[in-house]
C-alpha positions as CSV (number, residue, x, y, z in Angstrom):
1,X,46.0,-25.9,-51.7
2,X,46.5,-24.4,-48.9
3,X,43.9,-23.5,-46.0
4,X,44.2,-20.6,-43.1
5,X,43.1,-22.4,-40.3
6,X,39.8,-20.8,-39.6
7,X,38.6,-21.8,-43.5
8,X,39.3,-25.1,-42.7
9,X,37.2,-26.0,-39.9
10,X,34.5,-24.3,-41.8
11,X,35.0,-26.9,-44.2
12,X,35.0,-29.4,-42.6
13,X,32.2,-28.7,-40.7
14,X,30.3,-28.0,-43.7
15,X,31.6,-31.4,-44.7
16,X,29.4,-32.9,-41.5
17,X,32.5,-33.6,-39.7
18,X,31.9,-31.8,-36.8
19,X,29.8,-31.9,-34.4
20,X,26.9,-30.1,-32.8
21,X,24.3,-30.6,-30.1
22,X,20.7,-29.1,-29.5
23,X,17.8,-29.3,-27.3
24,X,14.5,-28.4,-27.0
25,X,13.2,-26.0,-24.4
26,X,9.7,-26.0,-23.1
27,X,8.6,-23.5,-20.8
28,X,5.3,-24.0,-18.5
29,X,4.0,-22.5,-15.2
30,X,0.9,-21.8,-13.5
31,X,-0.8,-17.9,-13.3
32,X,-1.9,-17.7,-9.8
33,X,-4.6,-15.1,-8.8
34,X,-4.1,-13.7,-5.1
35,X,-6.5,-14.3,-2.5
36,X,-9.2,-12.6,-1.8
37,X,-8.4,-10.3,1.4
38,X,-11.4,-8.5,3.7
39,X,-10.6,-5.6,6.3
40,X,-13.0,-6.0,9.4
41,X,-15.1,-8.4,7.5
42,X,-16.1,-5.3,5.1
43,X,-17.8,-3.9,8.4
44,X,-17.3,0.2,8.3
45,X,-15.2,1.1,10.8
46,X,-16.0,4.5,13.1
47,X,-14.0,6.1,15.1
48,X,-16.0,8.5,17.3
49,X,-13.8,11.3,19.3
50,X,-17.1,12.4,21.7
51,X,-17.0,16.1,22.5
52,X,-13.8,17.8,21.3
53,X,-13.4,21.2,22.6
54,X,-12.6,24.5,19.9
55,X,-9.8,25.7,21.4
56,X,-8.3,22.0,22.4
57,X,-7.2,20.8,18.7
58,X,-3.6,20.5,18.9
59,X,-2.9,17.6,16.9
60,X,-2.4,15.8,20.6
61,X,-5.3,15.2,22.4
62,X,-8.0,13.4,21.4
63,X,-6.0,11.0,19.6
64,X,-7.6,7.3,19.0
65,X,-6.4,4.4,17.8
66,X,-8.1,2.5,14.8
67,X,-8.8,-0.9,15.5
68,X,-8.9,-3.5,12.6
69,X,-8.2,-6.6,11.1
70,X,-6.8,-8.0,7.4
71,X,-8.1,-11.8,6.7
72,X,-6.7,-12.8,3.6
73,X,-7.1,-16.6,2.5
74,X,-4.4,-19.1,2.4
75,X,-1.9,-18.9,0.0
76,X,1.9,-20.1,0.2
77,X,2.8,-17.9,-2.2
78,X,4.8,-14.5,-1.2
79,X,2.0,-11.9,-2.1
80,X,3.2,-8.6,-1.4
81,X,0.7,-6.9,0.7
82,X,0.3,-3.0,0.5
83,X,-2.5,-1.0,3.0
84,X,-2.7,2.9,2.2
85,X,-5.9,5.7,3.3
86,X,-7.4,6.9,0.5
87,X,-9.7,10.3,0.9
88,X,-9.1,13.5,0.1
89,X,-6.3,15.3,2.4
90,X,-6.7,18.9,3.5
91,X,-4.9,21.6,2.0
92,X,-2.4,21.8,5.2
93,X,-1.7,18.5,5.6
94,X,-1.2,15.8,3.3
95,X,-1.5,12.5,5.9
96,X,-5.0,14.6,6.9
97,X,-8.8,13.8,6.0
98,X,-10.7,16.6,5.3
99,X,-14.1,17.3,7.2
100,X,-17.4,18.7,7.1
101,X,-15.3,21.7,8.5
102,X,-12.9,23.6,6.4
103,X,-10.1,23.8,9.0
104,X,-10.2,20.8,10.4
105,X,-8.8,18.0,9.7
106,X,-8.4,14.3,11.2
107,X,-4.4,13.2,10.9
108,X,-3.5,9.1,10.2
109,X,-0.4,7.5,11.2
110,X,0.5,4.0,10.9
111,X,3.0,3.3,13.8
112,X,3.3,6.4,15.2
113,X,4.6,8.3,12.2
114,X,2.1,10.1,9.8
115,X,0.7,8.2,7.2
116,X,0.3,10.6,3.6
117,X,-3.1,9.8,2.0
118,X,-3.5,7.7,-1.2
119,X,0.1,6.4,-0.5
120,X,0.2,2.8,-0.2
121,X,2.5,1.6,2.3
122,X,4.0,-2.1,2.3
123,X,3.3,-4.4,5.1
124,X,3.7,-7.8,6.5
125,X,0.1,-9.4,7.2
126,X,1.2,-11.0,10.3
127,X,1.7,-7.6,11.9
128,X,0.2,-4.8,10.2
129,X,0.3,-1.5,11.2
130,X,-1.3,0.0,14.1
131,X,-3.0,3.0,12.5
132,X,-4.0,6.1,14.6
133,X,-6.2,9.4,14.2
134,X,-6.4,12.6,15.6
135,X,-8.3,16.3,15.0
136,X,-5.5,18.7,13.1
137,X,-6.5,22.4,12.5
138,X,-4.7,25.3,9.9
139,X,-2.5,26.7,11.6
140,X,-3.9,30.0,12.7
141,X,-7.7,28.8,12.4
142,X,-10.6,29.4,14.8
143,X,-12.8,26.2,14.5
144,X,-16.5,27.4,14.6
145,X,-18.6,24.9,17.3
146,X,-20.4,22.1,15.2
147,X,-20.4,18.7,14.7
148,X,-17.6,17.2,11.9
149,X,-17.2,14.1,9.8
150,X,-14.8,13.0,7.6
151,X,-14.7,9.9,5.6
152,X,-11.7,7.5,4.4
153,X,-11.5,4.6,3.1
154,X,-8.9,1.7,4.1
155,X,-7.5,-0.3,1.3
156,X,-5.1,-3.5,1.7
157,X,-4.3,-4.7,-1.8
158,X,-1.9,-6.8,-3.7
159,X,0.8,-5.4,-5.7
């Protein structure tokens, strides 16, 4: 009888004269939650720009910065951290909050560089951003005298 060489190492495995190993693999970990994170202490934050003047909206002056602070609670895990503005933008400008008046609007940026609404933005909590605001108008617009508000909402969350 004669075998092909492949045929006979099936037989004589089949035969129990080989040999095989196995081993058991268990899997485990731990589902962590992040912690819980507040901005300001969940104090509203206001930013009040005094008198601005009609004709003195250039998307320069008047500009304020926005002071705040992230406490999250200790962790040693690597959470990722994201921060965006969330409010409804105006129709000229997407990093813009609308306000109580239709051409007006009140510009973020986070570092000097605007910062689009509902976009969240990744950042280190040991240095977030420094965020900024200042009064925009449509281009071409004549901004009635009144007083303006505009609302916002700042959002660190975990991804």
């Amino acid at each position: 009888m004669t075998f092909r060489q492949p045929h006979a190492l099936l037989f004589l495995c089949s035969l129990g004269l080989c040999s095989g190993a196995s081993a058991n693999l268990t899997f485990s970990g731990t589902l962590n939650e992040p912690p819980p994170c507040t901005i300001d202490a969940g104090n509203t934050i206001e930013v009040d720009f005094g008198d601005v003047g009609v004709k003195r909206v250039d998307g320069e002056r008047y500009r304020r910065g926005v002071g705040y602070t992230i406490s999250c609670g200790t962790d040693t895990l690597p959470w990722e951290l994201k921060l965006s503005v969330n409010g409804t933008p105006t129709t000229f400008d997407g990093a813009a909050v609308q306000t109580s008046v239709p051409a007006l609007g009140i510009r973020v940026f986070q570092n000097s560089l605007p910062f689009p609404l509902n976009t969240p933005l990744d950042i280190n909590l040991s240095s977030p951003p420094t965020l900024e605001v200042v009064p925009v108008k449509q281009a071409g617009a004549v901004l009635p005298p009144a007083r303006f508000t505009a609302v916002a909402t700042l959002l660190a969350e975990y991804e």
